[in-house]
Every structure is written in structure tokens, then in C-alpha cells.
HTML snippet that shows the backbone in 3Dmol.js (N, CA, C, O; Angstrom):
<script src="https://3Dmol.org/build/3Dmol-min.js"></script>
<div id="view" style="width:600px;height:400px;position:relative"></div>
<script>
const pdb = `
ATOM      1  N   UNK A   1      18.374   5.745 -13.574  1.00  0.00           N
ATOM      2  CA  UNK A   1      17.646   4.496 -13.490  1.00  0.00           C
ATOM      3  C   UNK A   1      16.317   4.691 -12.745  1.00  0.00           C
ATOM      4  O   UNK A   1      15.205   4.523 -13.243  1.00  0.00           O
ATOM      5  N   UNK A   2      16.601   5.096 -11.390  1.00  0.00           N
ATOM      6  CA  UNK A   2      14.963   5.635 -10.703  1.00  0.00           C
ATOM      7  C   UNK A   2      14.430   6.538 -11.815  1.00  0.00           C
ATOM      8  O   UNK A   2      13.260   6.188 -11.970  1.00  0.00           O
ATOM      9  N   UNK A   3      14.640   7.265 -12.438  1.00  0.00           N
ATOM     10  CA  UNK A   3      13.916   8.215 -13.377  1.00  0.00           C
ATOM     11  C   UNK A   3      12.934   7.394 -14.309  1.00  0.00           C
ATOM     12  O   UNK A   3      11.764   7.688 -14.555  1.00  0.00           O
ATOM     13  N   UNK A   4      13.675   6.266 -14.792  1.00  0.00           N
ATOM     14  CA  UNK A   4      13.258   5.812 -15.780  1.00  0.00           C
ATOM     15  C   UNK A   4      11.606   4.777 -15.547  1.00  0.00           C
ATOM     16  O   UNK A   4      10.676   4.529 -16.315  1.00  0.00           O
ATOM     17  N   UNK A   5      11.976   4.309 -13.718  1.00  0.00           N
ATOM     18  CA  UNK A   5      11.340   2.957 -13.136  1.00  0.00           C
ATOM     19  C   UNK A   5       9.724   4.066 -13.023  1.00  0.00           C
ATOM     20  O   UNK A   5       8.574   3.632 -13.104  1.00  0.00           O
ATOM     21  N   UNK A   6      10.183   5.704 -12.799  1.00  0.00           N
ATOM     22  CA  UNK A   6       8.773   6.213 -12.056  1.00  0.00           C
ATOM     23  C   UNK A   6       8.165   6.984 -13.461  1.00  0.00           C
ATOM     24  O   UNK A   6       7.001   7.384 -13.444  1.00  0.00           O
ATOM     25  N   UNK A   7       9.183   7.206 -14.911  1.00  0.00           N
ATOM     26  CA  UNK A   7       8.529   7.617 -15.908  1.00  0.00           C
ATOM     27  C   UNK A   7       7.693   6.618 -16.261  1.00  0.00           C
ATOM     28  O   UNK A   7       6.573   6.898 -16.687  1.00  0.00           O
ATOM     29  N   UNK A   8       8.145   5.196 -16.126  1.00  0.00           N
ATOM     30  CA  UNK A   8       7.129   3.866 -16.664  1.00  0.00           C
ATOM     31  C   UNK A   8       6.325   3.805 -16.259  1.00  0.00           C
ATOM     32  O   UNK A   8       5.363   3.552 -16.985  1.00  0.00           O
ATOM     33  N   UNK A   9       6.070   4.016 -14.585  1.00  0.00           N
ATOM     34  CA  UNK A   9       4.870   4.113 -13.732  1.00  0.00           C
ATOM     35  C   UNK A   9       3.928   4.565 -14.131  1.00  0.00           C
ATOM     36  O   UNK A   9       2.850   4.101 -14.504  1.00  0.00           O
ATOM     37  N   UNK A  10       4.749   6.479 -13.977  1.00  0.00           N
ATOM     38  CA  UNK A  10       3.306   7.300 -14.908  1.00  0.00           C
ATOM     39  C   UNK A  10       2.819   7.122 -16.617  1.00  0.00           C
ATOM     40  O   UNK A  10       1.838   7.360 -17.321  1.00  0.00           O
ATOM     41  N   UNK A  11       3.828   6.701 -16.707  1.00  0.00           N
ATOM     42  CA  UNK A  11       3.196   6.058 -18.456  1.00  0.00           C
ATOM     43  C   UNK A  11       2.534   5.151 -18.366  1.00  0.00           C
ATOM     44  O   UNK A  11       1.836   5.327 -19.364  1.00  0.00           O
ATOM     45  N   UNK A  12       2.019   3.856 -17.729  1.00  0.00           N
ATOM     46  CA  UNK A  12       1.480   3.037 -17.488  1.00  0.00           C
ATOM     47  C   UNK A  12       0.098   3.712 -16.810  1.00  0.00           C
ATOM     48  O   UNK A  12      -0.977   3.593 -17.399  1.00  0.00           O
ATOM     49  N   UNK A  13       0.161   4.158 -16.017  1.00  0.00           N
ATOM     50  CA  UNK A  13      -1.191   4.963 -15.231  1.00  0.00           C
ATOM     51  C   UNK A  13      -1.648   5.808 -16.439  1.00  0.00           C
ATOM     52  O   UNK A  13      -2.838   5.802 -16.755  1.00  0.00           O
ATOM     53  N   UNK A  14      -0.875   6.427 -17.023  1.00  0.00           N
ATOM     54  CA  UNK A  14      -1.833   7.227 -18.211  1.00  0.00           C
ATOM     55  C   UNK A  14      -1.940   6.490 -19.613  1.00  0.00           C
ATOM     56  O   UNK A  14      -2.313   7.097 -20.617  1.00  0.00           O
ATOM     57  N   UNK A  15      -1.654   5.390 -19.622  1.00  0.00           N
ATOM     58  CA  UNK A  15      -2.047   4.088 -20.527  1.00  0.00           C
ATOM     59  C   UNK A  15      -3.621   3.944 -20.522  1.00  0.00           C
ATOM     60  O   UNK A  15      -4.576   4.300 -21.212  1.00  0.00           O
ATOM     61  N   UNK A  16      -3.262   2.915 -18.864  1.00  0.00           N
ATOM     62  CA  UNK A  16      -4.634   2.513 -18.154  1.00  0.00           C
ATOM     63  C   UNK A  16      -6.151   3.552 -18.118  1.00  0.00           C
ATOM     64  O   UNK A  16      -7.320   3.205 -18.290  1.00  0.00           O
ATOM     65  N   UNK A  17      -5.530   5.014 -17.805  1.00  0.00           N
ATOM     66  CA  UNK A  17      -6.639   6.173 -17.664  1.00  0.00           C
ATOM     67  C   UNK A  17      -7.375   6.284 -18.880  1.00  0.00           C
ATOM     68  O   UNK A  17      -8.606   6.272 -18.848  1.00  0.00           O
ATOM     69  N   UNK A  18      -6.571   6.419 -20.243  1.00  0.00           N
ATOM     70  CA  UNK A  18      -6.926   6.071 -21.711  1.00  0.00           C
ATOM     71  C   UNK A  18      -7.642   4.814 -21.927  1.00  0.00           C
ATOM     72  O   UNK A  18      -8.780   5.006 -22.357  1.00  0.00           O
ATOM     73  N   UNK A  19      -7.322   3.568 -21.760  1.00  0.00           N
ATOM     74  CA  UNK A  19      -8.427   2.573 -21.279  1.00  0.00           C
ATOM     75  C   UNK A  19      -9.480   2.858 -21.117  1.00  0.00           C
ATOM     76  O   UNK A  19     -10.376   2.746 -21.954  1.00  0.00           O
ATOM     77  N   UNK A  20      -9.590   3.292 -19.987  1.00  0.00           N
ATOM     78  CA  UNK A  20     -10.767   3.280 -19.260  1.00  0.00           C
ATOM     79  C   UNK A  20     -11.433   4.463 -19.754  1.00  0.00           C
ATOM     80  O   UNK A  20     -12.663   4.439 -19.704  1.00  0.00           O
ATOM     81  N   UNK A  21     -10.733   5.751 -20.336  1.00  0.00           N
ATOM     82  CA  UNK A  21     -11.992   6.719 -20.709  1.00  0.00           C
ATOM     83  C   UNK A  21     -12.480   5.750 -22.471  1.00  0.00           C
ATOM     84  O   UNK A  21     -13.651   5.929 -22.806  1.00  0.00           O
ATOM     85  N   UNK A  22     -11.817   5.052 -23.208  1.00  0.00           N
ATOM     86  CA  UNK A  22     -12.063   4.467 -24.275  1.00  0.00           C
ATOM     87  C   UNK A  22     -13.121   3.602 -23.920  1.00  0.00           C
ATOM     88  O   UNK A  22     -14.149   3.843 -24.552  1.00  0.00           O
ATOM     89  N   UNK A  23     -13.204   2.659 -23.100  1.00  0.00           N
ATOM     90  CA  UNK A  23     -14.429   1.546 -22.294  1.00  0.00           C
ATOM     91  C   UNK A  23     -15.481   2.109 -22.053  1.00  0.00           C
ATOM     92  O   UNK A  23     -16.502   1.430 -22.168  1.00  0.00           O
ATOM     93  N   UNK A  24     -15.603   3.521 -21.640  1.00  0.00           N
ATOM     94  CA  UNK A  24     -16.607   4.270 -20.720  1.00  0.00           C
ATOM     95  C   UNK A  24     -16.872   4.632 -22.502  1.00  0.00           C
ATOM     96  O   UNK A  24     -17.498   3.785 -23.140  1.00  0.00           O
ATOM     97  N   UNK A  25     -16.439   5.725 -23.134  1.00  0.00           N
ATOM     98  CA  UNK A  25     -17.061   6.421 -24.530  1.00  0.00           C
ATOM     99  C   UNK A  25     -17.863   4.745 -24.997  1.00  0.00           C
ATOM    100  O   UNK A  25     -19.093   4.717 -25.057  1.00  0.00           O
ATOM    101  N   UNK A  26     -17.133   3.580 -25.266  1.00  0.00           N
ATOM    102  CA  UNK A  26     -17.921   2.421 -26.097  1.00  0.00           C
ATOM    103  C   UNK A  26     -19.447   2.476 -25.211  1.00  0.00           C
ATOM    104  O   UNK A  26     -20.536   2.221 -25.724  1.00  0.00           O
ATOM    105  N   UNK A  27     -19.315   2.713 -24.346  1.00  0.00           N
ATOM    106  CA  UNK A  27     -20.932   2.335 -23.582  1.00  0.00           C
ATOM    107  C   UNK A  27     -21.973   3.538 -24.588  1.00  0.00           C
ATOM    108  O   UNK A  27     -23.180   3.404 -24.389  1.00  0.00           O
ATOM    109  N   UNK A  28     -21.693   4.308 -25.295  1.00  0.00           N
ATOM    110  CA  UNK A  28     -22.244   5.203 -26.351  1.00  0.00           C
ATOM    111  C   UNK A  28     -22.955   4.442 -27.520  1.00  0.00           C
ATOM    112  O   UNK A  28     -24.087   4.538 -27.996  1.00  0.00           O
ATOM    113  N   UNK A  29     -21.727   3.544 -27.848  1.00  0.00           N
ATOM    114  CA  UNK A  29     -22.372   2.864 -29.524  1.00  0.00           C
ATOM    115  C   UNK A  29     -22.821   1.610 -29.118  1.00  0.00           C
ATOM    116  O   UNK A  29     -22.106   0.764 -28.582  1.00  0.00           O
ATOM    117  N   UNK A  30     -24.248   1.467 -29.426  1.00  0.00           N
ATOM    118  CA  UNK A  30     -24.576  -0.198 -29.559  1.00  0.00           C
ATOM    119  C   UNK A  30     -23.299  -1.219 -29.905  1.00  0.00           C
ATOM    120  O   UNK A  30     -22.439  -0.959 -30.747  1.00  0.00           O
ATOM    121  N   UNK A  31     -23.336  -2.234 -29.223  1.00  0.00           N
ATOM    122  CA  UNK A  31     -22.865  -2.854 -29.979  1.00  0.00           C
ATOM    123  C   UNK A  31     -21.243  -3.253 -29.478  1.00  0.00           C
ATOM    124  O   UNK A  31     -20.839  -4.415 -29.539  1.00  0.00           O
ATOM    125  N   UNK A  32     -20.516  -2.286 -29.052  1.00  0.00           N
ATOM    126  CA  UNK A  32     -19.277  -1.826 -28.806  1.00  0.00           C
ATOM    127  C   UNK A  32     -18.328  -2.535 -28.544  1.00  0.00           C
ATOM    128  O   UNK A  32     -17.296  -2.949 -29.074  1.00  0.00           O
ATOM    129  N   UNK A  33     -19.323  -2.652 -26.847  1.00  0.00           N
ATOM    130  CA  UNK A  33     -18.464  -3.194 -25.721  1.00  0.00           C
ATOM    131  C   UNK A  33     -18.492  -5.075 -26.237  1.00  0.00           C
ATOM    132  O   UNK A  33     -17.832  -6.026 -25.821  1.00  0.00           O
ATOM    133  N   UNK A  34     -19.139  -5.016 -26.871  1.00  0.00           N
ATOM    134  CA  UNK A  34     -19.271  -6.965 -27.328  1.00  0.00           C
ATOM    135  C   UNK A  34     -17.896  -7.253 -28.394  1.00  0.00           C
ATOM    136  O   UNK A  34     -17.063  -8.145 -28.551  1.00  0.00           O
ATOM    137  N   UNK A  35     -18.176  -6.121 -28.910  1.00  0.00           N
ATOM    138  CA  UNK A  35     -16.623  -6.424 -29.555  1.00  0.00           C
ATOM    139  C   UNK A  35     -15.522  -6.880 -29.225  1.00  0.00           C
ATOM    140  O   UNK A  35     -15.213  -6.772 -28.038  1.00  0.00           O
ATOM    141  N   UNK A  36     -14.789  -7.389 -29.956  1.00  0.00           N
ATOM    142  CA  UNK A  36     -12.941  -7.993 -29.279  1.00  0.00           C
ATOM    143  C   UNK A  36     -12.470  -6.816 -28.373  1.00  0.00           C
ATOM    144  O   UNK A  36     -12.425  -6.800 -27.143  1.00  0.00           O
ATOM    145  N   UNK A  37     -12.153  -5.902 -29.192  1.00  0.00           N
ATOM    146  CA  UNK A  37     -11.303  -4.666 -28.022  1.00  0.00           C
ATOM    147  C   UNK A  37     -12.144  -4.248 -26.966  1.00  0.00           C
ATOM    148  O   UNK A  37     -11.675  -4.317 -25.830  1.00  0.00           O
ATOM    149  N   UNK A  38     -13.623  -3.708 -27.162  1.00  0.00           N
ATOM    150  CA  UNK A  38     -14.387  -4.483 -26.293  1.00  0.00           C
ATOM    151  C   UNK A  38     -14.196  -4.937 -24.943  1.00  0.00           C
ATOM    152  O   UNK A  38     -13.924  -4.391 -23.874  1.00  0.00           O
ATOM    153  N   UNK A  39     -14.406  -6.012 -25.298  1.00  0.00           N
ATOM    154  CA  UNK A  39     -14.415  -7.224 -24.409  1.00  0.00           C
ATOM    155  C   UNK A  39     -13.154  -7.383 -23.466  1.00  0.00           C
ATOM    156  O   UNK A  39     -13.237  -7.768 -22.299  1.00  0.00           O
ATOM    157  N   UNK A  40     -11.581  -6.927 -24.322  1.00  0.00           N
ATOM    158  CA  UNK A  40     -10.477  -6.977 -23.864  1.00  0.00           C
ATOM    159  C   UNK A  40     -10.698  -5.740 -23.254  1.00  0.00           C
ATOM    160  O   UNK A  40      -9.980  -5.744 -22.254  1.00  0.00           O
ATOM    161  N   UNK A  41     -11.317  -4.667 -23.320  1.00  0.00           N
ATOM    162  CA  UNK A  41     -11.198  -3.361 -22.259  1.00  0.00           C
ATOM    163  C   UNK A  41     -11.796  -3.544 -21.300  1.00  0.00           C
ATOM    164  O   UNK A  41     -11.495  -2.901 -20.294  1.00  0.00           O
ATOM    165  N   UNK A  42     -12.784  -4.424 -21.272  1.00  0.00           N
ATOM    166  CA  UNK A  42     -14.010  -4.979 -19.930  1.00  0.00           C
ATOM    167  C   UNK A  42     -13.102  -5.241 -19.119  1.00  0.00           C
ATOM    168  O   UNK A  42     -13.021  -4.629 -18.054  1.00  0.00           O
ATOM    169  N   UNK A  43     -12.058  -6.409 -19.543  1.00  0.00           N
ATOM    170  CA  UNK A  43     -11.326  -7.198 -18.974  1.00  0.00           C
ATOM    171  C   UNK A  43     -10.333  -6.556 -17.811  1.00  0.00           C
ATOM    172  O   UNK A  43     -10.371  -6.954 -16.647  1.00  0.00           O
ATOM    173  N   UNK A  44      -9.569  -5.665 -18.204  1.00  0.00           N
ATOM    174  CA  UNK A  44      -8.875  -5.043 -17.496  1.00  0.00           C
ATOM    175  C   UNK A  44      -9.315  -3.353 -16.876  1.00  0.00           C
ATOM    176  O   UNK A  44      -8.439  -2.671 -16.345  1.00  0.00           O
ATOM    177  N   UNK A  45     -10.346  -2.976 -16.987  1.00  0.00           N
ATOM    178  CA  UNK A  45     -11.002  -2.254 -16.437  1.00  0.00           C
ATOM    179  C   UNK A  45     -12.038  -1.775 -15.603  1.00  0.00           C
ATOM    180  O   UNK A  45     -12.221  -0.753 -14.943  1.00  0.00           O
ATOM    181  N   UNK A  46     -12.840  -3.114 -15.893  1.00  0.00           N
ATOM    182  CA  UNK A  46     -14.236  -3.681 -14.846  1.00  0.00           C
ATOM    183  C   UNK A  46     -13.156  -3.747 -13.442  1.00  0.00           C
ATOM    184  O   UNK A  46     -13.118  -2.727 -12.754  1.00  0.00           O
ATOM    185  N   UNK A  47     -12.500  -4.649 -13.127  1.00  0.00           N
ATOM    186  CA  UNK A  47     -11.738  -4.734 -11.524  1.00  0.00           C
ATOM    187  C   UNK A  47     -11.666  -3.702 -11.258  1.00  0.00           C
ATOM    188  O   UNK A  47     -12.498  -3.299 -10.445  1.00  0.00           O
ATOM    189  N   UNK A  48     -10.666  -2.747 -11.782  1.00  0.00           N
ATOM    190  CA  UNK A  48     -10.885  -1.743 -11.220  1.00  0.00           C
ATOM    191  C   UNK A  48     -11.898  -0.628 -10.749  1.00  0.00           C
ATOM    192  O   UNK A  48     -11.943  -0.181  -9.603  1.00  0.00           O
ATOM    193  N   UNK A  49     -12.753  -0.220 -11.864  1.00  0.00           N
ATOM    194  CA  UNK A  49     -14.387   0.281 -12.055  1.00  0.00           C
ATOM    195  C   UNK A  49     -15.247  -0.197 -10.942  1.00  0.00           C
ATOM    196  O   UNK A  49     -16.173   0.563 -10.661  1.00  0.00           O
ATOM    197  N   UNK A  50     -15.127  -1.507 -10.107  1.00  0.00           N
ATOM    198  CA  UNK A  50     -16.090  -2.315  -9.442  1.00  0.00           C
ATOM    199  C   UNK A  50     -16.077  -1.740  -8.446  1.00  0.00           C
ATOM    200  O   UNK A  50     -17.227  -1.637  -8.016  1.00  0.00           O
ATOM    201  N   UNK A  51     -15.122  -1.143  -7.613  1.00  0.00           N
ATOM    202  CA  UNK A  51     -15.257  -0.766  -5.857  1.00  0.00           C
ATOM    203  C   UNK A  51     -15.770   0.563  -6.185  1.00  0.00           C
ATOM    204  O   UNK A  51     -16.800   0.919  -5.612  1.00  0.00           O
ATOM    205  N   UNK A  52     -15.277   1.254  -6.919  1.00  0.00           N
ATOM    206  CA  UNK A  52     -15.997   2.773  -7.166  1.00  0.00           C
ATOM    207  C   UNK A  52     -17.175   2.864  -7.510  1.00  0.00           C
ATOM    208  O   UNK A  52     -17.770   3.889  -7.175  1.00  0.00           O
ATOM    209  N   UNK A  53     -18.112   1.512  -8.522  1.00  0.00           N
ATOM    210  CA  UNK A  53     -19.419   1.372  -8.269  1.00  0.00           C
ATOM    211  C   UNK A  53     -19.926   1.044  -7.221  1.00  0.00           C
ATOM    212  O   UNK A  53     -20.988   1.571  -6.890  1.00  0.00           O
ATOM    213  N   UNK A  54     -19.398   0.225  -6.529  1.00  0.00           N
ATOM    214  CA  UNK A  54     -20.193  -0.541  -5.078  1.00  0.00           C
ATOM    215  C   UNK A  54     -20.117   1.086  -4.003  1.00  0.00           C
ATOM    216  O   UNK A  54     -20.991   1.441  -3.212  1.00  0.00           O
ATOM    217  N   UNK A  55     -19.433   1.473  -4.163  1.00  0.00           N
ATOM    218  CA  UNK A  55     -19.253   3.017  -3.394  1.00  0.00           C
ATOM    219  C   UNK A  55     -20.027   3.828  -3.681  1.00  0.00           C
ATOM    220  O   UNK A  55     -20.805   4.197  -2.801  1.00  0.00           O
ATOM    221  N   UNK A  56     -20.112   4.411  -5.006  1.00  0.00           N
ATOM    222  CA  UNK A  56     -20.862   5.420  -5.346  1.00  0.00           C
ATOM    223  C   UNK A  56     -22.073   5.099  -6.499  1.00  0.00           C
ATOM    224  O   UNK A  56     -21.857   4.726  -7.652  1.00  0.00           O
ATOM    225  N   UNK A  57     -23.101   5.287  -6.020  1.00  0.00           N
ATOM    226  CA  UNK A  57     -24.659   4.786  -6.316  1.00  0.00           C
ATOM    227  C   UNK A  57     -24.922   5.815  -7.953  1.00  0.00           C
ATOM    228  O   UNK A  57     -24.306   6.867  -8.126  1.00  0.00           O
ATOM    229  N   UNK A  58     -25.704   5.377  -8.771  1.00  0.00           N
ATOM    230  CA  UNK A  58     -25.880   5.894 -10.049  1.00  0.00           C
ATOM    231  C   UNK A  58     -26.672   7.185  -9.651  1.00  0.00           C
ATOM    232  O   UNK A  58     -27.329   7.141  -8.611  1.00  0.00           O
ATOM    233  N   UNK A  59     -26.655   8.643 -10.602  1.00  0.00           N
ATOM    234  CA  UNK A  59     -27.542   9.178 -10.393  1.00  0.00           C
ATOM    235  C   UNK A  59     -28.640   9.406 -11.617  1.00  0.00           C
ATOM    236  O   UNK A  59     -28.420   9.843 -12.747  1.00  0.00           O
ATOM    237  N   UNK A  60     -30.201   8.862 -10.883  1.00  0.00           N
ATOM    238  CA  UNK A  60     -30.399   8.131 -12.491  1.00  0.00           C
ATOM    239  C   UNK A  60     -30.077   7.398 -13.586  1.00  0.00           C
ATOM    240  O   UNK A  60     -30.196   6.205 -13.308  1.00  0.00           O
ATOM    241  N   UNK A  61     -29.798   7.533 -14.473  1.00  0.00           N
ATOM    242  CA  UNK A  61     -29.085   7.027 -15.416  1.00  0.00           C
ATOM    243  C   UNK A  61     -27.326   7.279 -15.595  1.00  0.00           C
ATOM    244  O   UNK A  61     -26.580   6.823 -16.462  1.00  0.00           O
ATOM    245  N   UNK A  62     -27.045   8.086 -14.548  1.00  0.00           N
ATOM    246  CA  UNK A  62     -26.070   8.482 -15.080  1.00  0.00           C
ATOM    247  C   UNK A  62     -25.365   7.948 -14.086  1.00  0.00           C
ATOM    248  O   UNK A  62     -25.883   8.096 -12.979  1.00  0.00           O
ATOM    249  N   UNK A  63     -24.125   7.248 -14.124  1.00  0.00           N
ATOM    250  CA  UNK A  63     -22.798   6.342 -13.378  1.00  0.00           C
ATOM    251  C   UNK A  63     -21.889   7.358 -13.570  1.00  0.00           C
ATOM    252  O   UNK A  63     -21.522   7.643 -14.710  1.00  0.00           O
ATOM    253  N   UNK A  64     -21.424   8.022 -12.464  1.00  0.00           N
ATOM    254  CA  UNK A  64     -20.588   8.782 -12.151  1.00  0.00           C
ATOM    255  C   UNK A  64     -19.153   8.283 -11.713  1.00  0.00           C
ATOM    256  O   UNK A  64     -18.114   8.936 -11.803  1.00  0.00           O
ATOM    257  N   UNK A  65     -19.294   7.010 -11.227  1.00  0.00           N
ATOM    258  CA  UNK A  65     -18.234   6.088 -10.754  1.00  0.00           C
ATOM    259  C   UNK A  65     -16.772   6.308 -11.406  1.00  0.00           C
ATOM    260  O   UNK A  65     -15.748   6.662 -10.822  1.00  0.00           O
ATOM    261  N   UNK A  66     -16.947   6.005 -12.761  1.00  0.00           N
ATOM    262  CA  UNK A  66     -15.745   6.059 -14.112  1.00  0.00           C
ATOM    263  C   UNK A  66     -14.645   7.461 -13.670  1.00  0.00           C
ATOM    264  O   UNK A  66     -13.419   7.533 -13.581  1.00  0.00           O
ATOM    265  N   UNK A  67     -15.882   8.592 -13.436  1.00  0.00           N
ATOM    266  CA  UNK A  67     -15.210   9.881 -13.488  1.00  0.00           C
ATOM    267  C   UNK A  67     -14.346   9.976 -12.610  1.00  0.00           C
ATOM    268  O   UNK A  67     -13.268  10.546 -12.780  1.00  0.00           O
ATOM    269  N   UNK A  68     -14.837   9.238 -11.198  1.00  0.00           N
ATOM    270  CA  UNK A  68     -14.235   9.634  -9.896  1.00  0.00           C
ATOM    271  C   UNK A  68     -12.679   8.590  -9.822  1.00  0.00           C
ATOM    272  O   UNK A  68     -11.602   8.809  -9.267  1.00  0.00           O
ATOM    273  N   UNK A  69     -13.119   7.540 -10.562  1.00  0.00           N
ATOM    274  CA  UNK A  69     -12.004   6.082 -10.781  1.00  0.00           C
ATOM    275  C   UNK A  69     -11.027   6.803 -11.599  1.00  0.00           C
ATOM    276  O   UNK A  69      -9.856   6.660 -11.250  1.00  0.00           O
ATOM    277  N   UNK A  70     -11.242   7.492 -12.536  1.00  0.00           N
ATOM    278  CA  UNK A  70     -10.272   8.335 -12.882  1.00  0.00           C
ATOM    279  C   UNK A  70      -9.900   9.301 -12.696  1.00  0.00           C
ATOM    280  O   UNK A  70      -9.216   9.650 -13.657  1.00  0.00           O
ATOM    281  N   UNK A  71      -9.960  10.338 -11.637  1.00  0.00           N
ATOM    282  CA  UNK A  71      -9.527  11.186 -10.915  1.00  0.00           C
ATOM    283  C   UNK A  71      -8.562  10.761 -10.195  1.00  0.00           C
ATOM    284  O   UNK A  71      -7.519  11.399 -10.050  1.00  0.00           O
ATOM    285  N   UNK A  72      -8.873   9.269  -9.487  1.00  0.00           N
ATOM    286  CA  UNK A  72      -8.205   8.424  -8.565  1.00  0.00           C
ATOM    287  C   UNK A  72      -6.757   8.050  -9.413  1.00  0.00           C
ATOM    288  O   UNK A  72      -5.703   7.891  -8.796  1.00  0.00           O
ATOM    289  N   UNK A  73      -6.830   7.949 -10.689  1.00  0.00           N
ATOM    290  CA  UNK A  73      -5.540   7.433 -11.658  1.00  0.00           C
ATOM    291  C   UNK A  73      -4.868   8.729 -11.533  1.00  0.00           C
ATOM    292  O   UNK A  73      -3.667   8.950 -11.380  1.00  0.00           O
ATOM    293  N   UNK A  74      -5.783   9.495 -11.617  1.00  0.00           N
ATOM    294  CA  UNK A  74      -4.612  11.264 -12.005  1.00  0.00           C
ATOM    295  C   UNK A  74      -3.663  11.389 -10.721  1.00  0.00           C
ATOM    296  O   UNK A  74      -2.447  11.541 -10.605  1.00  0.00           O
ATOM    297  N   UNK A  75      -4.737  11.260  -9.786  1.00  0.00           N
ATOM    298  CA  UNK A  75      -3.965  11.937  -8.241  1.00  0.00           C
ATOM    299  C   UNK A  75      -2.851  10.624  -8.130  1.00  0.00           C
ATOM    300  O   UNK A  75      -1.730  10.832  -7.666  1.00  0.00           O
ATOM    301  N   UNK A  76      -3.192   9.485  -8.519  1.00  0.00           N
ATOM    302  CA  UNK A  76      -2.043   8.949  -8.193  1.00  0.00           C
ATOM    303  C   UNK A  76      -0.602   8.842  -8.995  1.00  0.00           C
ATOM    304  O   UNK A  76       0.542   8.569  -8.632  1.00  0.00           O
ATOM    305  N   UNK A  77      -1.205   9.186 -10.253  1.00  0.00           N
ATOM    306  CA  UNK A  77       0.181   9.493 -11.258  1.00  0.00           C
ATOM    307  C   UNK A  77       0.443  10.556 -10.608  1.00  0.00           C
ATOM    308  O   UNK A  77       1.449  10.315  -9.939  1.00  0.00           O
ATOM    309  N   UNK A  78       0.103  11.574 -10.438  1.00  0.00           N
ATOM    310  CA  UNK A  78       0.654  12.930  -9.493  1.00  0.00           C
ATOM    311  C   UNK A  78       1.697  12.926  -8.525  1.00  0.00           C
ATOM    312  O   UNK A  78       2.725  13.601  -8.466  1.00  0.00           O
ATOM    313  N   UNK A  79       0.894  11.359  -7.202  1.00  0.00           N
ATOM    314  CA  UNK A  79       1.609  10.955  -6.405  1.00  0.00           C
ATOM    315  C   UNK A  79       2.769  10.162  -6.442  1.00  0.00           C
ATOM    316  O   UNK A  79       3.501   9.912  -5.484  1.00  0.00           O
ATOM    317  N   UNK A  80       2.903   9.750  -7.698  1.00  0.00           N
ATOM    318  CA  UNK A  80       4.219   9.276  -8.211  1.00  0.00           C
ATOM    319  C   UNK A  80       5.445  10.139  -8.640  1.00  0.00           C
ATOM    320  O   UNK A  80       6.604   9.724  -8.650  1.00  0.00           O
ATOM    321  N   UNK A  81       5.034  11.421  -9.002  1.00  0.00           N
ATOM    322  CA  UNK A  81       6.347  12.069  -9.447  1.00  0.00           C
ATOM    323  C   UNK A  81       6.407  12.877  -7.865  1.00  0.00           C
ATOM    324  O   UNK A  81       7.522  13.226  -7.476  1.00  0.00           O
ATOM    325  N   UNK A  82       5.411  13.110  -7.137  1.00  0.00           N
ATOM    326  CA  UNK A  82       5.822  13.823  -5.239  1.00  0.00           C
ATOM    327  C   UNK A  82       6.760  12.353  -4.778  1.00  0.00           C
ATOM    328  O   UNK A  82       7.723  12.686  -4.088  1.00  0.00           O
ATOM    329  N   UNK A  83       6.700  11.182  -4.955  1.00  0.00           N
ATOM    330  CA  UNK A  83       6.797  10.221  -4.324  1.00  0.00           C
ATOM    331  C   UNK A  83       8.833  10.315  -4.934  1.00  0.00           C
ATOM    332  O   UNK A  83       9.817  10.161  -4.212  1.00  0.00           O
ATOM    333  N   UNK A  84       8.789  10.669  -6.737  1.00  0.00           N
ATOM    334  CA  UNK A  84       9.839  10.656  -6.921  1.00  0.00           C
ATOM    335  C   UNK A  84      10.734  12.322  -6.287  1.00  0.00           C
ATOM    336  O   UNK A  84      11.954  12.289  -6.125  1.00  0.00           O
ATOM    337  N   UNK A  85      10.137  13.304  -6.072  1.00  0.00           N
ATOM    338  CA  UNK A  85      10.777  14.048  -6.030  1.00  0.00           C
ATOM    339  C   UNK A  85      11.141  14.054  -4.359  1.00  0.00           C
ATOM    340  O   UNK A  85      12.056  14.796  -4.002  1.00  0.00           O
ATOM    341  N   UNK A  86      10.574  13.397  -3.541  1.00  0.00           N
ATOM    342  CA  UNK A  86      10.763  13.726  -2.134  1.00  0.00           C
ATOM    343  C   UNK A  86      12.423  12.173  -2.779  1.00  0.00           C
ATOM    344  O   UNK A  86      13.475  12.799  -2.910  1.00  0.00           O
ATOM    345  N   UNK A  87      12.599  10.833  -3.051  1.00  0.00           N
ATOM    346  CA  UNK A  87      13.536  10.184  -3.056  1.00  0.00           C
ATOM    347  C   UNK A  87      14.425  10.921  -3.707  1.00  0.00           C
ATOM    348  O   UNK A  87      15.571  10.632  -3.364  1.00  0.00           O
ATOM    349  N   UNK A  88      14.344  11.975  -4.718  1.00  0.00           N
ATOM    350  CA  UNK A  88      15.517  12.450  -5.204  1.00  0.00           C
ATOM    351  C   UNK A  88      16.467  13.425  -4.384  1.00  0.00           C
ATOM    352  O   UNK A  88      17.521  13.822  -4.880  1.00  0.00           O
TER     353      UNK A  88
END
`;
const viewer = $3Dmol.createViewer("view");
viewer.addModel(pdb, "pdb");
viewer.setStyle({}, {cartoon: {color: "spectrum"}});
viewer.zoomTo();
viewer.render();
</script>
């Protein structure tokens, strides 16, 4: 049963990480992000995206923020199976 509660976890975190690299590629095509899926990826990915912008400043053109917000998803799916293996 715990197996199952911390496989959902990390399936859910690597859901969300897919999200968000899909949101970040639309900023490529005109047009994209206005779309329905779009718009529904803004939705649940901007909150998160927001403190890692207010933190880390653009360089030039380029928003580095995304990369580091998702590093932050990896290490913590990571920290979910240390989190399960120290309860087992």
C-alpha cells in the first residue's frame, strides 16, 4: 500500500515536469500558449514557475527560471523514493 501512495507521488511529479517542459517548448510557436491546452498549461504551471522567476532574473532574453523549477521537480521526485526507502 505505501508502495503504491509514493509510486503515485512520483508519477504525478513526472506528470507535472512534462507539463511544464510542454508550456515552456509552446513559448516557441506563435500563437500556442493562447490556445485551449495552452491556456490550461498556463493555468497549472505559472504558480509554480512564479517564485523561481521572482528569484532568478532573465539572462537577456533568455529565462532560465523553467530549467531550475524543474530540476527542483527531479530532486524532489528523487526525494520521494529516499523518503520511501528510509520508511521501509
Amino acid at each position: 500500500m505505501l508502495f503504491e501512495v509514493f509510486k503515485l507521488l512520483s508519477t504525478a511529479l513526472s506528470i507535472y515536469s512534462w507539463a511544464l517542459i510542454i508550456y515552456i517548448l509552446m513559448s516557441w510557436f506563435p500563437g500556442a500558449r493562447e490556445s485551449g491546452v495552452g491556456e490550461f498549461l498556463g493555468k497549472i504551471t505559472e504558480p509554480y514557475l512564479e517564485p523561481f522567476r521572482k528569484i532568478i532574473p532573465p539572462i537577456g532574453m533568455l529565462d532560465i527560471s523553467p530549467i531550475v523549477a524543474i530540476i527542483a521537480l527531479q530532486l524532489a521526485s528523487n526525494g520521494v523514493w529516499v523518503l520511501y526507502g528510509m520508511l521501509v
